[in-house]
C-alpha positions as CSV (number, residue, x, y, z in Angstrom):
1,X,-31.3,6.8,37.0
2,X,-27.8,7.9,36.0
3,X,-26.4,6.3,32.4
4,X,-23.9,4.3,32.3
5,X,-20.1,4.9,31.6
6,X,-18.1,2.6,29.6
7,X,-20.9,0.1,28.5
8,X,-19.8,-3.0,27.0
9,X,-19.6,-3.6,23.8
10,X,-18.9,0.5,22.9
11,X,-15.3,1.6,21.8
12,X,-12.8,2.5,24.6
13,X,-12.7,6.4,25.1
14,X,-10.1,8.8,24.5
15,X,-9.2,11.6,26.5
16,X,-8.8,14.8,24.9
17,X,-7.8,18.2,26.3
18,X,-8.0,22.0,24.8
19,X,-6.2,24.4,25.4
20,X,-4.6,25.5,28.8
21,X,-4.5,22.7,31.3
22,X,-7.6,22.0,33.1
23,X,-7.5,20.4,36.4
24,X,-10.3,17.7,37.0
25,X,-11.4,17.9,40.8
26,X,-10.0,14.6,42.7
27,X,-12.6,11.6,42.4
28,X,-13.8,13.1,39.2
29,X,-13.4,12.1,35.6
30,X,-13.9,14.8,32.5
31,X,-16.9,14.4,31.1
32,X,-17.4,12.2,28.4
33,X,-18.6,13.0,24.8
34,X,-20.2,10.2,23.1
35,X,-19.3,11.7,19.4
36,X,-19.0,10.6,15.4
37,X,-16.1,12.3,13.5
38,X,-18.5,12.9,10.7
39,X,-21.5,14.0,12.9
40,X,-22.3,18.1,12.7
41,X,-24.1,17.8,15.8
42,X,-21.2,16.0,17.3
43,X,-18.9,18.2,15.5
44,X,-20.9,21.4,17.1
45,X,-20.1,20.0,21.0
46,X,-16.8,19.4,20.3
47,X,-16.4,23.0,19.2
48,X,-18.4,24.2,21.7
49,X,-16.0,22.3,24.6
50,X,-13.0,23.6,22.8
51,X,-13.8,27.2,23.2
52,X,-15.4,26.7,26.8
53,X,-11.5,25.1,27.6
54,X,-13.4,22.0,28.9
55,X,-11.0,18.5,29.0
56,X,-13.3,15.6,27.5
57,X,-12.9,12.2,26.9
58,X,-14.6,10.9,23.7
59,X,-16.3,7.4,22.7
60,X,-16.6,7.2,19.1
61,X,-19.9,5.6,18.0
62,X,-19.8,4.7,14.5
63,X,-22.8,5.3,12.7
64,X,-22.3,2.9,10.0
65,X,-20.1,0.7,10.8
66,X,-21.7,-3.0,11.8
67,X,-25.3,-1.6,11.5
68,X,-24.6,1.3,13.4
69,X,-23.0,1.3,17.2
70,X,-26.1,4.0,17.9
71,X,-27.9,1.2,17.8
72,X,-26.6,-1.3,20.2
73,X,-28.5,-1.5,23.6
74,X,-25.3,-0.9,25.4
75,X,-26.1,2.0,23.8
76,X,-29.4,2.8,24.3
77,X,-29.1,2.9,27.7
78,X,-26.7,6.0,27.7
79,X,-29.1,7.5,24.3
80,X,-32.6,6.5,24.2
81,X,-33.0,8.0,21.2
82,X,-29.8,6.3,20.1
83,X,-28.0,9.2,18.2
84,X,-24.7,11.4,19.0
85,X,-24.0,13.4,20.7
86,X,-24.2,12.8,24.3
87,X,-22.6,14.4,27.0
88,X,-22.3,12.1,30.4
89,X,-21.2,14.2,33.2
90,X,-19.0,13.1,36.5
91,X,-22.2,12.9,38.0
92,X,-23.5,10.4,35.6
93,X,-26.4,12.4,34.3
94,X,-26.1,12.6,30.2
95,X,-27.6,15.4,28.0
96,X,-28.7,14.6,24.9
97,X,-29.1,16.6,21.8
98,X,-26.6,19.1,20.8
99,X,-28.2,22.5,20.7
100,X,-29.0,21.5,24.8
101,X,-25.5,20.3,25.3
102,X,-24.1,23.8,24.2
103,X,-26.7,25.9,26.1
104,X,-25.8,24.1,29.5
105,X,-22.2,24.7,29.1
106,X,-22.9,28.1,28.2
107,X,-24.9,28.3,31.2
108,X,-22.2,26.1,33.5
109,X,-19.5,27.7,32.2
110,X,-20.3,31.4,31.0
111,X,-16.4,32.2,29.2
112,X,-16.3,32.7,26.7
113,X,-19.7,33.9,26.1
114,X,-21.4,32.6,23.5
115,X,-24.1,34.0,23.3
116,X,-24.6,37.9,23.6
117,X,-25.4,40.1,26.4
118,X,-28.7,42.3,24.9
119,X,-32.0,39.6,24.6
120,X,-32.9,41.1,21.0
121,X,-29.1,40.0,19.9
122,X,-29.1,36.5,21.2
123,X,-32.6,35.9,20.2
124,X,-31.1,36.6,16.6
125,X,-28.2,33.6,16.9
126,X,-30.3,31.8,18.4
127,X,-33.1,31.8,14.9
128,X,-29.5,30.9,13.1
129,X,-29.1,28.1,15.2
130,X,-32.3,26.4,14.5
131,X,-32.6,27.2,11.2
132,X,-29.3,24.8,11.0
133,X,-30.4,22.5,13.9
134,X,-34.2,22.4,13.3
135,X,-34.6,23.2,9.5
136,X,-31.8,21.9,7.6
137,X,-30.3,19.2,9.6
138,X,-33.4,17.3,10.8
139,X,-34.2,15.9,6.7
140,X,-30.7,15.2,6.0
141,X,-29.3,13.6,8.3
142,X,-28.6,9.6,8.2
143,X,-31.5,8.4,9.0
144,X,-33.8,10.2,6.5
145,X,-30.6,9.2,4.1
146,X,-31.0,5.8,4.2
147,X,-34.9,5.9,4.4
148,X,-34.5,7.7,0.8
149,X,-32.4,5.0,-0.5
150,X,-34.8,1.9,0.9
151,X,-38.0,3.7,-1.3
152,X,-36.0,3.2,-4.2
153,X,-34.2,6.7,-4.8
154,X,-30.5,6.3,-6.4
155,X,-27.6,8.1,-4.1
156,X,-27.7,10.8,-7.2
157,X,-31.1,11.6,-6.3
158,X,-30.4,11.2,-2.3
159,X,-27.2,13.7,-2.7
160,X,-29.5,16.5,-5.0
161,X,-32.0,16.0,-1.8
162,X,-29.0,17.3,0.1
163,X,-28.0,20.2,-1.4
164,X,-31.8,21.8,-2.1
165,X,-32.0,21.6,1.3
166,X,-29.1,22.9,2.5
167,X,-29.2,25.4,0.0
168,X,-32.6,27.0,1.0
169,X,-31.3,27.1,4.5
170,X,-28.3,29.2,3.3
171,X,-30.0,31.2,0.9
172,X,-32.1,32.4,4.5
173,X,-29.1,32.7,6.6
174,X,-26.7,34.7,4.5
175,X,-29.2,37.7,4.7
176,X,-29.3,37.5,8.4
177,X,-25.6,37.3,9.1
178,X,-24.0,40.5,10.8
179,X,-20.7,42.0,9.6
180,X,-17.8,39.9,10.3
181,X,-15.7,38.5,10.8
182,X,-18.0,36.0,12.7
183,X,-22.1,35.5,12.1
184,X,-22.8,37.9,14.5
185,X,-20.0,40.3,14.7
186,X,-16.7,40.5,16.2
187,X,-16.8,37.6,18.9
188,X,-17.5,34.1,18.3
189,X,-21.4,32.7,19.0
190,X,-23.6,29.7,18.7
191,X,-24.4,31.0,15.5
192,X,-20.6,30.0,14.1
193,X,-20.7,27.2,16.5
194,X,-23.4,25.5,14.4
195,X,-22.8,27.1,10.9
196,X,-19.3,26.0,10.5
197,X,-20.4,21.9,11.0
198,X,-22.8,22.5,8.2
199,X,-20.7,24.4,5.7
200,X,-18.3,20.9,6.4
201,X,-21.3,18.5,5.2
202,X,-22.1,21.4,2.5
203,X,-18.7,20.8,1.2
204,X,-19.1,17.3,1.5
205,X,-21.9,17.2,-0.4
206,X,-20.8,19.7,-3.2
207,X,-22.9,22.5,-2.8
208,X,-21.1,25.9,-4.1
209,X,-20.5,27.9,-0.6
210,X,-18.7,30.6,-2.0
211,X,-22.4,31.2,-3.8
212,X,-23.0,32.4,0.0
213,X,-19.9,35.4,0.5
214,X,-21.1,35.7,4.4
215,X,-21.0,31.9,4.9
216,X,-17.7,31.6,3.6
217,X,-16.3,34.3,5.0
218,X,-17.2,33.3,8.3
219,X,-16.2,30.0,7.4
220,X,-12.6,30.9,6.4
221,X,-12.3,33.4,9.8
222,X,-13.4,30.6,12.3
223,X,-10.8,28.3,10.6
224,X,-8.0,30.0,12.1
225,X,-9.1,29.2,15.4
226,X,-7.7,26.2,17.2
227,X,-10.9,25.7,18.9
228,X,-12.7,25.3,15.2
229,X,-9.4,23.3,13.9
230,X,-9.2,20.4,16.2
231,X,-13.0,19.9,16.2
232,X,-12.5,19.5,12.4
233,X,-13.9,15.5,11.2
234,X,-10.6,14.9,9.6
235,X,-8.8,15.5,12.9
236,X,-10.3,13.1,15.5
237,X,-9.0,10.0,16.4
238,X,-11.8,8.2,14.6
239,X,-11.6,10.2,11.5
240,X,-11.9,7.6,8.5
């Protein structure tokens, strides 16, 4: 069963295009990215679309706001597992879960690559990615968060939480960085398309990135890419 598009009760979406003008085929609408200005998983699609050239509408679901849109049944039925992102196709088929959102429109749409040609290579931004993905973002995210603050731990204790974890995933990343100026060499990957989200919520968060040289510098080198820049939190139309 396809989800459905413009459920009630969810904000109205807003179309957004990148880059040179994509023509949508007649009948068919962009897809739409269900997405959370503040979200690094969100923020990782909406890179990820950027540097593909895809058009996309987005639906902001705010996470906070009213108890959380996420977790309204209008909702649900688009997200079971009622988080962003999602990605609902003209067909009416959604993907969940951002890492599989990015490899089917790597696979959909192969330019620009990102991922590299030789197996060894991309097996190598791949680890990156899920040390991010699977390591670091998975017990900081909101809902482990909260979970710390309702067992009785103060938001100084909740932030600290943060940043030892984020931390520890740095301090194993920075050694497996390539020479720049992106994670992996001279062309953009996965690897930046995830690592640049987290350095955001790193910032956010206080930790001291410039303790990582190899994060920041690929930090500071995807920033002077539109794709990167209009992906950035403070620029959506939900940003807060």
């Amino acid at each position: 069963m396809h989800a459905r598009h413009g459920a009630a009760g969810l904000d109205k979406p807003f179309a957004f295009a990148f880059g040179r003008e994509n023509i949508v085929p007649p009948g068919e609408s962009p897809v739409k990215l269900y997405t959370y200005f503040r979200s690094s998983a969100a923020y990782r699609v909406r890179i990820a679309l950027n540097l593909k050239d895809q058009p996309y509408e987005m639906v902001s679901i705010h996470l906070t706001k009213d108890g959380g849109k996420q977790n309204t049944p209008e909702y649900r039925a688009i997200n079971p597992q009622m988080r962003v992102p999602a990605l609902t196709l003209s067909s009416g088929d959604t993907i969940i879960q951002s890492l599989a959102i990015i490899e089917y429109l790597e696979e959909v749409y192969p330019e620009p690559a990102l991922l590299p040609v030789d197996a060894l290579d991309r097996a190598h931004v791949r680890a990156v990615c899920e040390i991010i993905a699977c390591d670091i973002h998975p017990i900081n995210n909101l809902i482990v968060l909260n979970a710390l603050k309702k067992l009785g731990h103060d938001q100084a204790t909740v932030d600290e939480w943060y940043r030892s974890w984020v931390i520890a995933g740095f301090e194993a990343i920075e050694p497996l960085l390539k020479p720049g100026p992106y994670a992996f060499g001279s062309r953009v990957s996965m690897a930046d398309v995830c690592l640049v989200p987290q350095v955001f919520n790193a910032r956010r968060f206080k930790v001291q990135v410039e303790a990582f040289p190899k994060i920041a510098a690929v930090e500071a080198a995807c920033a002077k890419l539109p794709a990167f820049d209009k992906a950035r939190p403070e620029n959506q139309p939900d940003a807060e």
